[in-house]
N, C-alpha and C positions, 0 to 999 in steps of 0.2 A: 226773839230777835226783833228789837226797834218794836215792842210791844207786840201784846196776844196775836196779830196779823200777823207777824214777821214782815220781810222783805218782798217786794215785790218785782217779779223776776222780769224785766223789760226782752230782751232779749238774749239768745245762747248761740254758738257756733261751736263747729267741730272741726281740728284740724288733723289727717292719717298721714302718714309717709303714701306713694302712691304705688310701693310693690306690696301687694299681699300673697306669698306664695301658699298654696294650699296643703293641708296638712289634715290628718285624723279628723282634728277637732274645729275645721272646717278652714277657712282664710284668718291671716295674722299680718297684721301692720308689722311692716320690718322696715325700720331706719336703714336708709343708708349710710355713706360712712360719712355726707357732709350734712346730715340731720342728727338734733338732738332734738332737746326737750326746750332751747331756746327758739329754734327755728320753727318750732312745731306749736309752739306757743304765740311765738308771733306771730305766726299764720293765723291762729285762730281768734288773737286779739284783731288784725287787722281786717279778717271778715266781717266781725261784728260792727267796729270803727265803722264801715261802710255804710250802714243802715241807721248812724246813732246819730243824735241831735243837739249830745248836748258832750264838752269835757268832763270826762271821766275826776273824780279828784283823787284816787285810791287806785292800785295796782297791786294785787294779792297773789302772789304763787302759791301752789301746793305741789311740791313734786317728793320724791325718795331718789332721781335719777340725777341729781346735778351734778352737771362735769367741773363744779368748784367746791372741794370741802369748805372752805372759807373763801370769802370775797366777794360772794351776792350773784346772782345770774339773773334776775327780776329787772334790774335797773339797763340790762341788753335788751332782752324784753321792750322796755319803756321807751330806750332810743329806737329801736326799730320800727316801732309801731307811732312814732309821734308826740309820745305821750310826757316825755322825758322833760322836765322843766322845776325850775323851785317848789310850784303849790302840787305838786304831787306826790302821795304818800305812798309808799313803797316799803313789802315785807313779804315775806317767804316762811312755809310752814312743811315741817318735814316731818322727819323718823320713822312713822309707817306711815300705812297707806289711807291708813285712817282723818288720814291730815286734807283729805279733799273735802270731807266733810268739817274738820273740826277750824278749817280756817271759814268757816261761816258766819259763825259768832265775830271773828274780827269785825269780816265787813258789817254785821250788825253794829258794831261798835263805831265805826269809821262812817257808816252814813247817817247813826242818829246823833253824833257830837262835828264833824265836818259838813255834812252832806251827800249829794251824791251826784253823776251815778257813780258806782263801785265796779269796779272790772275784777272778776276774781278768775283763774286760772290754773287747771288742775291738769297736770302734760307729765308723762312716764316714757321712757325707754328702758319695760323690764325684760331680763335674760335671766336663763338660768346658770347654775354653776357651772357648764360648760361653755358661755356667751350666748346660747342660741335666742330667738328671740320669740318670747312670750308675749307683746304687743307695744305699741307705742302710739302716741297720738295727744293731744293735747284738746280741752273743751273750754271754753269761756263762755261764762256769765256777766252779763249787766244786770244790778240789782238798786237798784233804787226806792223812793218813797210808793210811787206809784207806775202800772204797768198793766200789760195785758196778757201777758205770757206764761202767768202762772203768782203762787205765791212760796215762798220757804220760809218754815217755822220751827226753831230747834227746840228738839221735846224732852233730850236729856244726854248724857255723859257718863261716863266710870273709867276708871284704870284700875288695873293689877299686870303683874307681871306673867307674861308669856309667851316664850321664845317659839315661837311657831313658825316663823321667818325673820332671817336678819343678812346685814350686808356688811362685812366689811370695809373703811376705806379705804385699803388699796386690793380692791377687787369691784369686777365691774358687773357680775352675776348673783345671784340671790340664791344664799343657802336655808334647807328646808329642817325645821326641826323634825321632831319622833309627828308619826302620825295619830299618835293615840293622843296629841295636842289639838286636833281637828276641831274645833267648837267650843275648845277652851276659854273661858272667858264672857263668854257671851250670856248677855243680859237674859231673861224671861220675857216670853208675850206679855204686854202691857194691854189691861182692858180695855184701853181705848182705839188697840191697836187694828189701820182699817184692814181691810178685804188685801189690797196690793201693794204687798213687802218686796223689797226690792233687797240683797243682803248679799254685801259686797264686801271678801275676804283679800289676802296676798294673792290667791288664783282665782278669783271669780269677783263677780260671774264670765263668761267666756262669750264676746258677740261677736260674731261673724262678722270679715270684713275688718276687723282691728284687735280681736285677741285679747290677752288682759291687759286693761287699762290700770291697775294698779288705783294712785289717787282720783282718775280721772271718770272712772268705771259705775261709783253707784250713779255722780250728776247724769250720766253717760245714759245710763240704761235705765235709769229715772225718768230722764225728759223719753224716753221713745217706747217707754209703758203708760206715761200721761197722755200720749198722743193719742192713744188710742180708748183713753174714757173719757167721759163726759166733763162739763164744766162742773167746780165743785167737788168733784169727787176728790180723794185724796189718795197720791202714791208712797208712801213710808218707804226712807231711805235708810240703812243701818249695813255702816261700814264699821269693821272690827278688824282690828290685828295686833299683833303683840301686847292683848292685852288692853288695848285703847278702843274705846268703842264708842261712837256717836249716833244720834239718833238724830235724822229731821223730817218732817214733813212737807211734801210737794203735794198744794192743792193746785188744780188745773183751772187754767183762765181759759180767758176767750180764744186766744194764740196759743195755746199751748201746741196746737196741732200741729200748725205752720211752724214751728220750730221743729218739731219731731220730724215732721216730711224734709224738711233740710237736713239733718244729722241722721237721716236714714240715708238719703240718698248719698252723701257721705261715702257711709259704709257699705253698700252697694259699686262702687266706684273702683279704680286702683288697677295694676295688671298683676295679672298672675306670673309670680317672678321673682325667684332671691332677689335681694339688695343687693348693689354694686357695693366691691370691695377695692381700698383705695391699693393700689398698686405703690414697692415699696418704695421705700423713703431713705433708703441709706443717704449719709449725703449732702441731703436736701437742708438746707439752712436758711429760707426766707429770713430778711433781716426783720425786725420787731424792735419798735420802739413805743416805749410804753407814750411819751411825751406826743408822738405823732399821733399813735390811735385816737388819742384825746384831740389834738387839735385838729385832728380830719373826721371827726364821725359822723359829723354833717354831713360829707359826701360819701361817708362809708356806710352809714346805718341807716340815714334819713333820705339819702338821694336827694340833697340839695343842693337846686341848681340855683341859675339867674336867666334871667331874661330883657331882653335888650324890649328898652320901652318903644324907642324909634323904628327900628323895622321887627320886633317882636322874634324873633331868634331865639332860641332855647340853647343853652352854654351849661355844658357838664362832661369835662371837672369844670365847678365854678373857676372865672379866673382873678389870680389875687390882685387887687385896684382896680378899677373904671377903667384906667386909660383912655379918660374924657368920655367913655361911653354911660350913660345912666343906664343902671341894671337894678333890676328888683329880684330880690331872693325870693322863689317860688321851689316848688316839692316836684321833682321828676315824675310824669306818669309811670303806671307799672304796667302796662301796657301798648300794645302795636304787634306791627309785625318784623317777619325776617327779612333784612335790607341786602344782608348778604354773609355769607360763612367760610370758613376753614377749620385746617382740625392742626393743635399742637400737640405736636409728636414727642417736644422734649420736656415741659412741664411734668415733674416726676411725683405730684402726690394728685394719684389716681387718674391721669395720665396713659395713653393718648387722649384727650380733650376736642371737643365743638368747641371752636371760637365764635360769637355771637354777633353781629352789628344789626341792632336791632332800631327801627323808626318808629321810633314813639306816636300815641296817640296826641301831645303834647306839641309835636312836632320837633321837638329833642332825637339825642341818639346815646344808646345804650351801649357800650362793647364791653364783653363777658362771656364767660364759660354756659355750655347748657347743661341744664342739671342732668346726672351721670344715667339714672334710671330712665329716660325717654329715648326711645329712636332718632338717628339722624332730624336734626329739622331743614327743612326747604326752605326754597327762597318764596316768600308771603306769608311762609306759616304765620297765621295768628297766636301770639304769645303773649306771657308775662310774667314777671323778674318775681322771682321770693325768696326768702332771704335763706343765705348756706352758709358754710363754713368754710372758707379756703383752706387755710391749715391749719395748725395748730405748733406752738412754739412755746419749750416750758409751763405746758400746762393753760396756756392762754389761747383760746382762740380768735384768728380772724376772721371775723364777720365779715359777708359783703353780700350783694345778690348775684342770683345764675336766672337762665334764661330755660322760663318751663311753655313746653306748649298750652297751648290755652285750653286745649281739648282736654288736660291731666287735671282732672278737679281734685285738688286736694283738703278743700275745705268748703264750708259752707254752714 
């Protein structure tokens, strides 16, 4: 990848839902009903965002979990996090789970003929044939020319056919082949192969604190076995499933630690507690225009506002014309505190509802739902907005943000 070096891994984040209820096989990231693999992604692009210095030129999904057979979910992604614009390249890689590794080679491809850095994203919300939930969560990579975080280098590839897990489209749980398919498929030890394999199937490995990650799981438990060797040493990543098998290797930088101690603590995080389930929806007919979404997504996905240049005022919903005032378009804080609250009782998808008025750190004001999973919040609580799904109509969802305590880390 981008020659013998590969890629050099600048920075990672990790984004969980923040119920992990406990279970046999220890704690599991459970979505709730206004997170997917959008919001969970975006979380974990806009973490990293934080830390970076430089625009991204590439946005690379990997998921198996997208709530659109056709139509793209990457490019929601890209409006929420900022990143959404002409010079942006934007693609998505699926079918199994195998795909968190094998959309690597793109971004090798995308930063040694574009540039970089390269945002890649690998987010699952897997279930079994009954819905229940198996993990969910979303990790991002910045990968660039150069960096201190590590480096990735792909060392080889195969396919044949192997139905050991598959999902059909209109089902939202994962059916298991015969077990005697268990390791089917799977390459031989390579001599050059080092000390720490990392070997990431349809259920494994299984980390506590977020359960199986599906695409997201070898990057996942890669970077927080790097964390813990030395510079130099190298952690071999080999995810396999249906037959599709990729091999790369993670040599360990200067940073690689400091990324691990963030996406451990991560997973350390969360409360113990089923996911809120949306309450129902006979009924309920939010109106949806496809023409609006589009021309509002600035203030739906990007939270842009204006600000009065004269007495410096924060305006959101932006409003349309001047009316002789000069305003300059500026991005709403995602942060402040609780200005003040109520709860709607007749909002019917998932429902009774916190209503929010929240005081930006901006000096702006926020009003919006609080996200479902969190205790009442108070008046000061320290908060901040990330991004859910109001409802869903036809298959489409509405993005917007809800209002999480600040204490609820859900990424980092």
């Amino acid at each position: 990848m981008t020659g013998a070096d590969g890629m050099a891994l600048v920075d990672a984040g990790l984004a969980l839902p923040t119920c992990r209820p406990s279970g046999r096989g220890g704690r599991t990231a459970a979505a709730a009903y206004d997170e997917d693999v959008v919001t969970l992604g975006a979380m974990a692009v806009l973490d990293v965002l934080e830390r970076a210095s430089a625009q991204p030129t590439a946005l690379l999904l990997a998921t198996t979990s997208s709530p659109l057979a056709e139509g793209g979910v990457a490019q929601e992604i890209a409006e929420l996090t900022g990143l959404a614009g002409p010079a942006l390249h934007v693609a998505e890689h699926g079918g199994t789970v195998a795909a968190g590794l094998g959309v690597l080679p793109h971004a090798a491809g995308v930063l040694a003929t574009v540039g970089g850095p390269v945002v890649v994203v690998a987010a699952e919300d897997r279930r079994d044939a009954r819905e229940r939930p198996l993990g969910a969560g979303a990790i991002c990579l910045v990968l660039d020319h150069t960096g201190t975080a590590g480096r990735l280098r792909w060392v080889a590839s195969s396919a044949e056919l192997v139905r050991d897990q598959w999902r059909p489209w209109d089902e939202r749980g994962i059916r298991d082949g015969d077990r005697a398919l268990a390791g089917a498929g799977a390459s031989p030890p390579r001599p050059d192969q080092p000390e720490t394999v990392i070997s990431a199937g349809p259920r494994s490995p299984r980390l506590d604190g977020a359960g199986v990650l599906g695409c997201a799981a070898p990057l996942t438990a890669g970077l927080l076995a790097a964390a813990d060797a030395n510079p130099d040493d190298v952690v071999r990543l080999v995810s396999r499933a249906g037959g599709v098998q990729h091999t790369v290797d993670l040599t360990v930088g200067r940073t690689t630690g400091v990324v691990g101690k963030r996406i451990q603590a991560v997973l350390d995080a969360g409360i113990d507690r089923p996911p809120p389930r949306a309450a129902g929806t006979a009924g309920f007919e939010p109106f949806t225009s496809g023409p609006r979404a589009w021309r509002e997504r600035g203030q739906d996905l990007r939270l842009e506002a204006q600000r009065d240049r004269r007495t410096g005022e924060t305006i959101f919903p932006a409003v349309p014309g001047s009316a002789g005032r000069e305003l300059d378009q500026v991005l709403l804080s995602r942060t402040g505190r609780v200005l003040t609250m109520t709860t709607d009782r007749v909002y019917p998808y998932g429902g009774p509802v916190q209503m929010v008025v929240v005081e930006l750190d901006d000096g702006g004001r926020f009003y919006g739902q609080a996200v479902p999973e969190a205790p009442p919040l108070e008046i000061d609580d320290p908060v901040h907005l990330v991004p859910r799904t109001l409802y869903t109509v036809d298959g489409l969802a509405q993005r917007y943000w809800k209002v999480a305590p600040a204490t609820v880390e859900a990424s980092g």
